[in-house]
PDB file of N, CA, C and O in Angstrom:
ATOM      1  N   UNK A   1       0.806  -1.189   0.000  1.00  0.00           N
ATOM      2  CA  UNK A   1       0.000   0.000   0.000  1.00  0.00           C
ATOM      3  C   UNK A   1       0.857   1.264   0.000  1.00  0.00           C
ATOM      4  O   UNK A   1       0.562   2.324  -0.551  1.00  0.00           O
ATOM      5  N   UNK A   2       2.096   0.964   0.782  1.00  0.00           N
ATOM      6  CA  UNK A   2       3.164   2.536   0.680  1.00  0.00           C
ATOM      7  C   UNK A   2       3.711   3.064  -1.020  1.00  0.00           C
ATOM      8  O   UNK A   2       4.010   4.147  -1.523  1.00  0.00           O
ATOM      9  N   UNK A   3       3.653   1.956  -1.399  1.00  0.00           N
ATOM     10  CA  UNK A   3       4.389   1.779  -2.829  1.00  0.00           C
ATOM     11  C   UNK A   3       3.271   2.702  -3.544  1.00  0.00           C
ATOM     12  O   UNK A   3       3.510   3.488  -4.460  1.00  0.00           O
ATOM     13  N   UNK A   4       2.280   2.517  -3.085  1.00  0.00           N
ATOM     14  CA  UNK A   4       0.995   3.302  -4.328  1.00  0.00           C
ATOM     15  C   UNK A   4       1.048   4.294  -4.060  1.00  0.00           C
ATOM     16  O   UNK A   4       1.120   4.939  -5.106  1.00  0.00           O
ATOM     17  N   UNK A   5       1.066   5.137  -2.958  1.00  0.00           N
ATOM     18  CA  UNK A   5       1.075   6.352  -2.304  1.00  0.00           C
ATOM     19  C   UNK A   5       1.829   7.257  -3.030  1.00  0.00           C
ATOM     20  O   UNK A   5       1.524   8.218  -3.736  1.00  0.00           O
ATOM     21  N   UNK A   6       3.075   6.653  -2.646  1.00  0.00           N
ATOM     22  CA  UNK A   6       4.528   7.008  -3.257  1.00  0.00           C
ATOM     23  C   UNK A   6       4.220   6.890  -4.851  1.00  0.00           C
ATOM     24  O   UNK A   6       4.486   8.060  -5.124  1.00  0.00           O
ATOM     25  N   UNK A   7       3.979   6.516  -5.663  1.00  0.00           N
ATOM     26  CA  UNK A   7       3.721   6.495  -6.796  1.00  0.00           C
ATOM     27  C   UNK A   7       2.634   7.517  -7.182  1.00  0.00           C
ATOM     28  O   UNK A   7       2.637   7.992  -8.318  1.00  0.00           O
ATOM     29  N   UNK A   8       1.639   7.897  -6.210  1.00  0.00           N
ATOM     30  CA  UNK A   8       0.545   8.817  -6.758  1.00  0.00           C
ATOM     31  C   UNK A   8       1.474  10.002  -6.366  1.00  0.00           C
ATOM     32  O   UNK A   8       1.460  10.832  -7.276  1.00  0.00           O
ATOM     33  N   UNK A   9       2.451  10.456  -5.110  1.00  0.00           N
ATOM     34  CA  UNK A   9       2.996  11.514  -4.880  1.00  0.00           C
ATOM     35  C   UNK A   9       3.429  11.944  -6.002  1.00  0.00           C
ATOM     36  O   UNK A   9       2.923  12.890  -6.607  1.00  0.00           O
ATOM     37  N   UNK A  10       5.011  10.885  -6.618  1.00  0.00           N
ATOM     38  CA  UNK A  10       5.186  11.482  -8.104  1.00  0.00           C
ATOM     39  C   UNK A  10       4.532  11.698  -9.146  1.00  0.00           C
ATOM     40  O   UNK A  10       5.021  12.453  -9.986  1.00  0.00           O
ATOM     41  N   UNK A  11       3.555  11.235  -9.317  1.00  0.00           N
ATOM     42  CA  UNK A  11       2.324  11.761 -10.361  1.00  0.00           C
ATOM     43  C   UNK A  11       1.889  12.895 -10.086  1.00  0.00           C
ATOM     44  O   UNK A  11       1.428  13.603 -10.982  1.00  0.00           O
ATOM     45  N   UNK A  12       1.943  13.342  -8.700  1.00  0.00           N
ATOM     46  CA  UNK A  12       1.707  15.296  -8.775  1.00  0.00           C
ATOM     47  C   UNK A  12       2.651  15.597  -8.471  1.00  0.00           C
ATOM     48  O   UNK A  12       2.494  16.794  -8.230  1.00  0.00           O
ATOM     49  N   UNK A  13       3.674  15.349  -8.275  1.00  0.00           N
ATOM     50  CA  UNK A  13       4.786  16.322  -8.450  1.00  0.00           C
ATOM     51  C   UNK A  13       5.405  16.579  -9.870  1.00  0.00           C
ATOM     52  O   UNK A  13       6.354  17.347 -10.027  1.00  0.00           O
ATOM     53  N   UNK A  14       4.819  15.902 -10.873  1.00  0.00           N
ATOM     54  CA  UNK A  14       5.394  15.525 -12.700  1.00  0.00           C
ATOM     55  C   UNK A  14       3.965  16.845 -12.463  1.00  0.00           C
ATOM     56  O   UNK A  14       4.409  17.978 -12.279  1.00  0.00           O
ATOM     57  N   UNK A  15       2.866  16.764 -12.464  1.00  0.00           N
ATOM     58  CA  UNK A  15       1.859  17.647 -12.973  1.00  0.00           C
ATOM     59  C   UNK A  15       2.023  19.025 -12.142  1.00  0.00           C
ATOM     60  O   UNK A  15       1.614  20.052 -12.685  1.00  0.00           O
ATOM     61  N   UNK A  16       2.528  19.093 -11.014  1.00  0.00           N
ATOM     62  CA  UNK A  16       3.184  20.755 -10.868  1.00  0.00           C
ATOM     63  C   UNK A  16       3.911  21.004 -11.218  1.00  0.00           C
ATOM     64  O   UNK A  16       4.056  22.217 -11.067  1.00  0.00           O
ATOM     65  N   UNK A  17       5.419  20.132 -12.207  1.00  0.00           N
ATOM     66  CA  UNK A  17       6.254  20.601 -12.663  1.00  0.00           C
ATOM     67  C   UNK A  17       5.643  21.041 -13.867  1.00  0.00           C
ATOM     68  O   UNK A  17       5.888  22.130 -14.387  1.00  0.00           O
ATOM     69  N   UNK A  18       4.664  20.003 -14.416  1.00  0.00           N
ATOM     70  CA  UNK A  18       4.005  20.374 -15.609  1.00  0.00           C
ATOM     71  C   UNK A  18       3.248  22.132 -15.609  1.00  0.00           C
ATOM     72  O   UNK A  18       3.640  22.999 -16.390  1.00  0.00           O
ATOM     73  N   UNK A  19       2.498  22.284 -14.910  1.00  0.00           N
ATOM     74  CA  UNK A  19       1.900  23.341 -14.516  1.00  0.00           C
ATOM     75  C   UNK A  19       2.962  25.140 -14.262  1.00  0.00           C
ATOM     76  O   UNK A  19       2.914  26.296 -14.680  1.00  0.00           O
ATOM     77  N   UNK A  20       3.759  24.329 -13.359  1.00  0.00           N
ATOM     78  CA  UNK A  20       4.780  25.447 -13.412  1.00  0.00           C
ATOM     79  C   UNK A  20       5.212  25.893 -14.885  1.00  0.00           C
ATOM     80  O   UNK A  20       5.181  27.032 -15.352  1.00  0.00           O
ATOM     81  N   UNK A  21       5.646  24.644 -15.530  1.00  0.00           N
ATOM     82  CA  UNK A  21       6.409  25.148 -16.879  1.00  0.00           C
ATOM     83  C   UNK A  21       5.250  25.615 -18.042  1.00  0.00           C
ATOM     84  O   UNK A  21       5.729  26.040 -19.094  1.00  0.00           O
ATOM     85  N   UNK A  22       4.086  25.579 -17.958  1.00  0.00           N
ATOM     86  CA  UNK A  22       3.222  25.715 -18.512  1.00  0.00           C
ATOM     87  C   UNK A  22       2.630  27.303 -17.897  1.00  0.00           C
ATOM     88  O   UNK A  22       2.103  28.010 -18.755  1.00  0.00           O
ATOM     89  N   UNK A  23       2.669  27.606 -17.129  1.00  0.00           N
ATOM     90  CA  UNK A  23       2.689  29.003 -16.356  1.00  0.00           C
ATOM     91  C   UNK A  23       3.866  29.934 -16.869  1.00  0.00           C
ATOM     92  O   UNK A  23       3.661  30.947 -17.539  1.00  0.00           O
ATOM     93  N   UNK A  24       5.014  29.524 -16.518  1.00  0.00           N
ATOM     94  CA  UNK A  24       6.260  30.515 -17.365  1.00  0.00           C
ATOM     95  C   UNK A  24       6.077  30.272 -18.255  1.00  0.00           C
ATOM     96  O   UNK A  24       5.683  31.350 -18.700  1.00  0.00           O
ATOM     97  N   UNK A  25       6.029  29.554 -19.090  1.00  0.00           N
ATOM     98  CA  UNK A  25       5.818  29.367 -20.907  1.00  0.00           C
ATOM     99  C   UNK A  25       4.515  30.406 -21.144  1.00  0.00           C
ATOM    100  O   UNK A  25       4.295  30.863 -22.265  1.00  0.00           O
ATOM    101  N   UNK A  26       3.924  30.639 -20.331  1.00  0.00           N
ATOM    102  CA  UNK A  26       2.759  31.672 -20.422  1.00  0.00           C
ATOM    103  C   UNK A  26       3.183  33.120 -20.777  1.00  0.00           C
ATOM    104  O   UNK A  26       2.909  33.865 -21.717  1.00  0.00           O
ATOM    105  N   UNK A  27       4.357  33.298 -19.095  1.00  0.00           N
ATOM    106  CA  UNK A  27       4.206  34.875 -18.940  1.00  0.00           C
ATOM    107  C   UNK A  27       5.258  34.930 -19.795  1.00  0.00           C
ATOM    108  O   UNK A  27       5.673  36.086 -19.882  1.00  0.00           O
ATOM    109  N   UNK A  28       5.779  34.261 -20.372  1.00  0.00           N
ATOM    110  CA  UNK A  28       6.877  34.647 -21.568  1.00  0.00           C
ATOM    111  C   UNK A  28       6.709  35.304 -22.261  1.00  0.00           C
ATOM    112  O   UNK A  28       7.306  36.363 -22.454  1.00  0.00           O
ATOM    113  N   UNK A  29       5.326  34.583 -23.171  1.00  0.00           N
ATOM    114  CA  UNK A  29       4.953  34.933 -24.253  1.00  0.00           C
ATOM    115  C   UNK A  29       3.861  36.349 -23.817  1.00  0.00           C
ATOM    116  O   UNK A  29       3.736  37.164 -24.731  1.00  0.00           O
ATOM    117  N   UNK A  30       3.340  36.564 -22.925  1.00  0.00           N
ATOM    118  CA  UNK A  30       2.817  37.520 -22.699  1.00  0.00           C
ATOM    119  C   UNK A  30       3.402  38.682 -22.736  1.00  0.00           C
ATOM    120  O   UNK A  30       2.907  39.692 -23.236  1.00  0.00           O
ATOM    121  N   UNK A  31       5.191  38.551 -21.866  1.00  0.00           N
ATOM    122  CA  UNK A  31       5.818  39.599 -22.139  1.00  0.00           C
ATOM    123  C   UNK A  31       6.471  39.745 -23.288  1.00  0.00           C
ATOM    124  O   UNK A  31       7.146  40.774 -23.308  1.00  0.00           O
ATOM    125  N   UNK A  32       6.524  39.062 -24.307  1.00  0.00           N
ATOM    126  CA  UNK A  32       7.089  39.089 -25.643  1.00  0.00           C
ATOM    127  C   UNK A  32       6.046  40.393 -26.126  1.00  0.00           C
ATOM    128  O   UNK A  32       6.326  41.541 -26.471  1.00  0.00           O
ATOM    129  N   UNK A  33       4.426  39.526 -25.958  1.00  0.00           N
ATOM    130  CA  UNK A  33       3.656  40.099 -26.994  1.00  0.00           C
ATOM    131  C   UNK A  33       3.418  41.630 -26.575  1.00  0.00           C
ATOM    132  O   UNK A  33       3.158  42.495 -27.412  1.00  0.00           O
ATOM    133  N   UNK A  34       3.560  41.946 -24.850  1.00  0.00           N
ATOM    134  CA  UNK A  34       3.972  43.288 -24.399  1.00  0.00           C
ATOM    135  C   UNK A  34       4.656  44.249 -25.234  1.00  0.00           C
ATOM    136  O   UNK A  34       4.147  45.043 -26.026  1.00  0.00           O
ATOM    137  N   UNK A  35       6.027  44.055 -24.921  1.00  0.00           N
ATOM    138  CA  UNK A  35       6.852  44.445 -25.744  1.00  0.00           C
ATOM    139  C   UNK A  35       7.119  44.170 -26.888  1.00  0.00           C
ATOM    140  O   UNK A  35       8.308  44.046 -27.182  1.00  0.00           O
ATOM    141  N   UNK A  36       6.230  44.011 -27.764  1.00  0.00           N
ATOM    142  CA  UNK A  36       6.056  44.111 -29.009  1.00  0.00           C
ATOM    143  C   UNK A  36       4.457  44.856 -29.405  1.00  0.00           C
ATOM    144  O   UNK A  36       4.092  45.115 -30.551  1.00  0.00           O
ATOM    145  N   UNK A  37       3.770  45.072 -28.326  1.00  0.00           N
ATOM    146  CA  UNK A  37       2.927  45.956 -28.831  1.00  0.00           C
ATOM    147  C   UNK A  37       3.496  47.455 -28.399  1.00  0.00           C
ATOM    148  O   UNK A  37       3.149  48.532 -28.882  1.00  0.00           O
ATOM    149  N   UNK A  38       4.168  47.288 -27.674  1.00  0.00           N
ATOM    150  CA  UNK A  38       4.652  48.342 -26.932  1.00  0.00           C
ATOM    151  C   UNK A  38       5.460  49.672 -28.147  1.00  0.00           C
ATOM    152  O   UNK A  38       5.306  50.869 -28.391  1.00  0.00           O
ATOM    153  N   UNK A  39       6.182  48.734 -28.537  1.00  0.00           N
ATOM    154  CA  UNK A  39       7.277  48.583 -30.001  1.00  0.00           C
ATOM    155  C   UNK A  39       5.746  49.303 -31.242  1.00  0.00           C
ATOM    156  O   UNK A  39       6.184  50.086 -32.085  1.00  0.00           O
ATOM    157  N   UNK A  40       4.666  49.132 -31.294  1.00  0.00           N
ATOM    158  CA  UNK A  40       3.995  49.355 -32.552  1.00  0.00           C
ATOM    159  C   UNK A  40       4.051  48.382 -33.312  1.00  0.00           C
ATOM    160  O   UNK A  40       3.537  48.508 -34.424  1.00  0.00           O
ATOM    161  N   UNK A  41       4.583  47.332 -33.007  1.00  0.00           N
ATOM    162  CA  UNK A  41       4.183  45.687 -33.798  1.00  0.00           C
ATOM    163  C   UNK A  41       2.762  45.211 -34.906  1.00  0.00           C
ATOM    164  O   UNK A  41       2.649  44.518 -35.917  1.00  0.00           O
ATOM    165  N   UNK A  42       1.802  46.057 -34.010  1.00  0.00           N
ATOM    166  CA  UNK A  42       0.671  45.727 -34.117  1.00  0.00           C
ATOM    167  C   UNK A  42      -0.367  46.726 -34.963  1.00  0.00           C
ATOM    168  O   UNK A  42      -1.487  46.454 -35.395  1.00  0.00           O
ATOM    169  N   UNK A  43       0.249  47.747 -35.037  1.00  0.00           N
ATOM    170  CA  UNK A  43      -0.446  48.815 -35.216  1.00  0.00           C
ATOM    171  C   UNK A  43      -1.040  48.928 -36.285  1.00  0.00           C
ATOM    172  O   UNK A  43      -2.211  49.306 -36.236  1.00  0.00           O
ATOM    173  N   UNK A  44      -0.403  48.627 -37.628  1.00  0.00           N
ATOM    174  CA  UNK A  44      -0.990  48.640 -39.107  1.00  0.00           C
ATOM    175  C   UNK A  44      -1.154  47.149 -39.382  1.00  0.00           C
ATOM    176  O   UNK A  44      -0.206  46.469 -39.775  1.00  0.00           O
ATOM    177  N   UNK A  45      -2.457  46.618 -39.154  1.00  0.00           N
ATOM    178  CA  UNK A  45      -3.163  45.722 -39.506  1.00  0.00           C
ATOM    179  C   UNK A  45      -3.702  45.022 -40.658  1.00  0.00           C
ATOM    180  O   UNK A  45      -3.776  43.841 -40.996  1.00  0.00           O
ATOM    181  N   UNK A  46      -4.164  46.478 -41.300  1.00  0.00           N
ATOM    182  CA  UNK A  46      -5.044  46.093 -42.101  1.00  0.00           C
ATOM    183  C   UNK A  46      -4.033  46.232 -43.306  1.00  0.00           C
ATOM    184  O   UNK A  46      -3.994  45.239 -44.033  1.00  0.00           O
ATOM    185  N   UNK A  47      -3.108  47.410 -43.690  1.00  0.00           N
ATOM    186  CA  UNK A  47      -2.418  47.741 -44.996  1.00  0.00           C
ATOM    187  C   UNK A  47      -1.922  45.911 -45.704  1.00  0.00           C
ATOM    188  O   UNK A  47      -2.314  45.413 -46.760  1.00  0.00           O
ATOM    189  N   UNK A  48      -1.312  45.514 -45.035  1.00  0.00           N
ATOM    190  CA  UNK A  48      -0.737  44.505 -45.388  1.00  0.00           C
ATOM    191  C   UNK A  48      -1.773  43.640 -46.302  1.00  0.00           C
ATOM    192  O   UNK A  48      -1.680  43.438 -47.513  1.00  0.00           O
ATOM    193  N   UNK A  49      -2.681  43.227 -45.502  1.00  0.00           N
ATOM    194  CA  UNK A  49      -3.627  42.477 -46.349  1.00  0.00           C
ATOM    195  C   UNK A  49      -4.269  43.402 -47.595  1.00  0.00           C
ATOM    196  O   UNK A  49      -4.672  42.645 -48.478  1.00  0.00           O
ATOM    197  N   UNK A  50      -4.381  44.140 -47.768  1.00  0.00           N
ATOM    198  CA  UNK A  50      -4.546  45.180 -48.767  1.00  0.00           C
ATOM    199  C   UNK A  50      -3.234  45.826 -49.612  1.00  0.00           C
ATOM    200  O   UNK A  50      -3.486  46.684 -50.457  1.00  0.00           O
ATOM    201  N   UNK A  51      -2.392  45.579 -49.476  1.00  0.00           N
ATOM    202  CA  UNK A  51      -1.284  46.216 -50.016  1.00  0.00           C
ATOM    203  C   UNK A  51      -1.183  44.682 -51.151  1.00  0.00           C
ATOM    204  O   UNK A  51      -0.483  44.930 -52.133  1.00  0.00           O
ATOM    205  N   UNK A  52      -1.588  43.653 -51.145  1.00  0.00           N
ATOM    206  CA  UNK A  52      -1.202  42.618 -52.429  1.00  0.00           C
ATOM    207  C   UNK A  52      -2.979  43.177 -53.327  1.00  0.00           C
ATOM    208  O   UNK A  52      -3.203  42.707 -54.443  1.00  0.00           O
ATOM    209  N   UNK A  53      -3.318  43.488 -53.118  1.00  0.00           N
ATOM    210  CA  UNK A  53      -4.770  43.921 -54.048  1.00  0.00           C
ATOM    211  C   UNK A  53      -4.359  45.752 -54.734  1.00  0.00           C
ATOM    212  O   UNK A  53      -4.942  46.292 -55.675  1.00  0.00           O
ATOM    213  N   UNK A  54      -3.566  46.168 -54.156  1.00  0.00           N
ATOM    214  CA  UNK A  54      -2.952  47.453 -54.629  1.00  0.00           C
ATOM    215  C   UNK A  54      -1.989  47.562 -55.696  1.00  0.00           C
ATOM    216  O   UNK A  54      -1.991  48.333 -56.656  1.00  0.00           O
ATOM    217  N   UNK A  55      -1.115  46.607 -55.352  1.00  0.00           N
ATOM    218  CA  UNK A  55       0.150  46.284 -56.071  1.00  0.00           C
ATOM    219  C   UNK A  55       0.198  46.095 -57.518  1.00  0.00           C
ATOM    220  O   UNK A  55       1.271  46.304 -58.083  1.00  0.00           O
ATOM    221  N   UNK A  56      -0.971  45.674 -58.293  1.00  0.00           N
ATOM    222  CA  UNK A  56      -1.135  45.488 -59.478  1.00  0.00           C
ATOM    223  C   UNK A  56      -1.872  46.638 -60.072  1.00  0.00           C
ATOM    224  O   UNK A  56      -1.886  46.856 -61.284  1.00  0.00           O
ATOM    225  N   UNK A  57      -2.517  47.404 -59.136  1.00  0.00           N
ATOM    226  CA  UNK A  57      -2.771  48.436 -59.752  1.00  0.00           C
ATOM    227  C   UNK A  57      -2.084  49.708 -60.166  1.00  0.00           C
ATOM    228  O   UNK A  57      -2.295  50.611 -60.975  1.00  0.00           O
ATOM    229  N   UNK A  58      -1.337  49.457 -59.432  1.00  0.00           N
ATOM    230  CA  UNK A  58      -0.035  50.175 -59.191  1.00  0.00           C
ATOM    231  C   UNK A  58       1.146  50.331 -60.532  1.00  0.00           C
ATOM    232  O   UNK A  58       1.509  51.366 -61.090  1.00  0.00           O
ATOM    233  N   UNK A  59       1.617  48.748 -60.825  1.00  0.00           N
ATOM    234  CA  UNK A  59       1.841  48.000 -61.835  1.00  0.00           C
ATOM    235  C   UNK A  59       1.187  48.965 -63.513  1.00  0.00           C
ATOM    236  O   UNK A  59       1.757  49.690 -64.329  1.00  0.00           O
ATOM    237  N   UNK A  60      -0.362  48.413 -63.358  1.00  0.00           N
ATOM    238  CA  UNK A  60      -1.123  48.758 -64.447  1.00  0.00           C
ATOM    239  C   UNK A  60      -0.935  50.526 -64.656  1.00  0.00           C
ATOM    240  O   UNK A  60      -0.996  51.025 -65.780  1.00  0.00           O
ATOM    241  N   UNK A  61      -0.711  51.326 -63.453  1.00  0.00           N
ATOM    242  CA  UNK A  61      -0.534  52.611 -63.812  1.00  0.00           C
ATOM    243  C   UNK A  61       0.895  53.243 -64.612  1.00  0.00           C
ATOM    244  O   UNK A  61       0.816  54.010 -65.571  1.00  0.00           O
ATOM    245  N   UNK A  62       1.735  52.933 -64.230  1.00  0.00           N
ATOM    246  CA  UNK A  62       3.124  53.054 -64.858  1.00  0.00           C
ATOM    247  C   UNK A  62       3.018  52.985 -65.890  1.00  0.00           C
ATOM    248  O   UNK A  62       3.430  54.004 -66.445  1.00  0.00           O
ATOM    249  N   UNK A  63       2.483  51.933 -66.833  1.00  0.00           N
ATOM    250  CA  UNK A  63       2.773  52.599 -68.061  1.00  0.00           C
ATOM    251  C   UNK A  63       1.755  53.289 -69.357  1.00  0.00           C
ATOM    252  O   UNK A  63       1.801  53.471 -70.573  1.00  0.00           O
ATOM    253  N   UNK A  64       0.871  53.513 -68.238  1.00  0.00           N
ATOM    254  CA  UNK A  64      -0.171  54.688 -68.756  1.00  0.00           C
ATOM    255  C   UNK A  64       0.240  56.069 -68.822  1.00  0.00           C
ATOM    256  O   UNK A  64      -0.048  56.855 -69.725  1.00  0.00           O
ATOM    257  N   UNK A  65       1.350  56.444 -67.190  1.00  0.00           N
ATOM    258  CA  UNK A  65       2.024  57.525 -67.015  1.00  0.00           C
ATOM    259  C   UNK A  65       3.424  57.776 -68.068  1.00  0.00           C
ATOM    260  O   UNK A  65       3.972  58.811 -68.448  1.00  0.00           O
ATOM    261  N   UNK A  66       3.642  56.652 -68.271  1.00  0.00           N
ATOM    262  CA  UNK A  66       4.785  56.918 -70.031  1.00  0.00           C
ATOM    263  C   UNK A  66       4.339  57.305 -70.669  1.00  0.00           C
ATOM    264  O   UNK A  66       4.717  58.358 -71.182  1.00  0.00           O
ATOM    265  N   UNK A  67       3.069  56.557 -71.075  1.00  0.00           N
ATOM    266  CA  UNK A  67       2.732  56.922 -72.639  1.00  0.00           C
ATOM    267  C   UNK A  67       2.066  58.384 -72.613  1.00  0.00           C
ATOM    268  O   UNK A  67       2.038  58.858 -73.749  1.00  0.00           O
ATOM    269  N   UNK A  68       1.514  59.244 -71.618  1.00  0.00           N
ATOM    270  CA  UNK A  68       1.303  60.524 -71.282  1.00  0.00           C
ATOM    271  C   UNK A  68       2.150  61.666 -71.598  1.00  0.00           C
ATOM    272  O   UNK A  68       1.990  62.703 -72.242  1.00  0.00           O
ATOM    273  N   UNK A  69       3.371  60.992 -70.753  1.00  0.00           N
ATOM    274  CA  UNK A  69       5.103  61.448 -70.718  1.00  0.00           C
ATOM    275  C   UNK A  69       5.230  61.664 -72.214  1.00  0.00           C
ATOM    276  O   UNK A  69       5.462  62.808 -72.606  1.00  0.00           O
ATOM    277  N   UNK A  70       5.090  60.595 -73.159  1.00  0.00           N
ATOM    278  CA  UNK A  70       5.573  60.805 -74.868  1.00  0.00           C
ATOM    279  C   UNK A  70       4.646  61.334 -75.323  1.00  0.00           C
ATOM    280  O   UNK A  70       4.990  61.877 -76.373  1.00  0.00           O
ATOM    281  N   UNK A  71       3.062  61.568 -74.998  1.00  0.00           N
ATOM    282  CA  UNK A  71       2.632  62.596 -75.558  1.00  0.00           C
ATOM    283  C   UNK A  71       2.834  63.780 -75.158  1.00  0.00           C
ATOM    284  O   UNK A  71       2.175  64.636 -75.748  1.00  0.00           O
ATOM    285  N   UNK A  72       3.461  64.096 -74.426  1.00  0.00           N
ATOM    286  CA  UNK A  72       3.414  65.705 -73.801  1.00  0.00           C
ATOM    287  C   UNK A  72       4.823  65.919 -74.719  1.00  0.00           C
ATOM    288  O   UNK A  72       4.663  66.851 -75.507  1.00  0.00           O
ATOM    289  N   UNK A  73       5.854  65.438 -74.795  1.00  0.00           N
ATOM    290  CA  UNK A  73       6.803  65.222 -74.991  1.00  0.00           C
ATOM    291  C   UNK A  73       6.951  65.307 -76.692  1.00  0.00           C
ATOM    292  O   UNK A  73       8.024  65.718 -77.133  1.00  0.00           O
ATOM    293  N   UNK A  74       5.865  64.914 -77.648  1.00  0.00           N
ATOM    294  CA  UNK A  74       5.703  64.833 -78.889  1.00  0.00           C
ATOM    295  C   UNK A  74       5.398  65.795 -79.321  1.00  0.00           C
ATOM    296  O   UNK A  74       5.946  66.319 -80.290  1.00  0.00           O
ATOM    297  N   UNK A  75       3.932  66.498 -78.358  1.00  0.00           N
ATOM    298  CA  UNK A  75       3.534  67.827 -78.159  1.00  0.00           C
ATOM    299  C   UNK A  75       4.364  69.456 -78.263  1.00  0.00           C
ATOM    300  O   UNK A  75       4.179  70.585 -78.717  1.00  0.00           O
ATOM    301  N   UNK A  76       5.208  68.783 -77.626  1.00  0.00           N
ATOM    302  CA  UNK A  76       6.113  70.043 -77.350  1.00  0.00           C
ATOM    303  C   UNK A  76       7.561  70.099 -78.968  1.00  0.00           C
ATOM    304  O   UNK A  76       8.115  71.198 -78.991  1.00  0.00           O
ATOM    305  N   UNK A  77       7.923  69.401 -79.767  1.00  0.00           N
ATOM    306  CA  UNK A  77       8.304  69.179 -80.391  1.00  0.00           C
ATOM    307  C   UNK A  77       7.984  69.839 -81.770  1.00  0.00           C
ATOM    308  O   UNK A  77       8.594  69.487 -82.779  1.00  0.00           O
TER     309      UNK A  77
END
């Protein structure tokens, strides 16, 4: 009967070690994500996901603004 005892003891002492390391593995990341909002990490959200739907339009304008460029440019000639 001592043997079981002793055997359930180390079974909570493995699950408060568990618990402990599962607690600091917590405030770690809490203070990471702190200091990184802290930093402005977070701040522009939305551009990113919108900046790949921009990009081609962007693209498509350039060389509308040339061919403008050689008419003004032909114009003056």
């Amino acid at each position: 009967m001592g043997a079981f005892y002793t055997l359930i003891l180390r079974e909570m002492d493995i699950l408060y070690l568990m618990i402990l390391c599962s607690v600091t593995l917590a405030v770690i990341f809490l203070v990471i994500f702190i200091v990184n909002a802290r930093k402005g990490q977070f701040e522009d959200d939305e551009s990113p996901a919108v900046r790949i739907l921009l990009d081609s339009e962007i693209i498509k304008e350039e060389p509308e603004k040339e061919e403008k460029n050689k008419k003004t440019e032909d114009k003056s000639d």
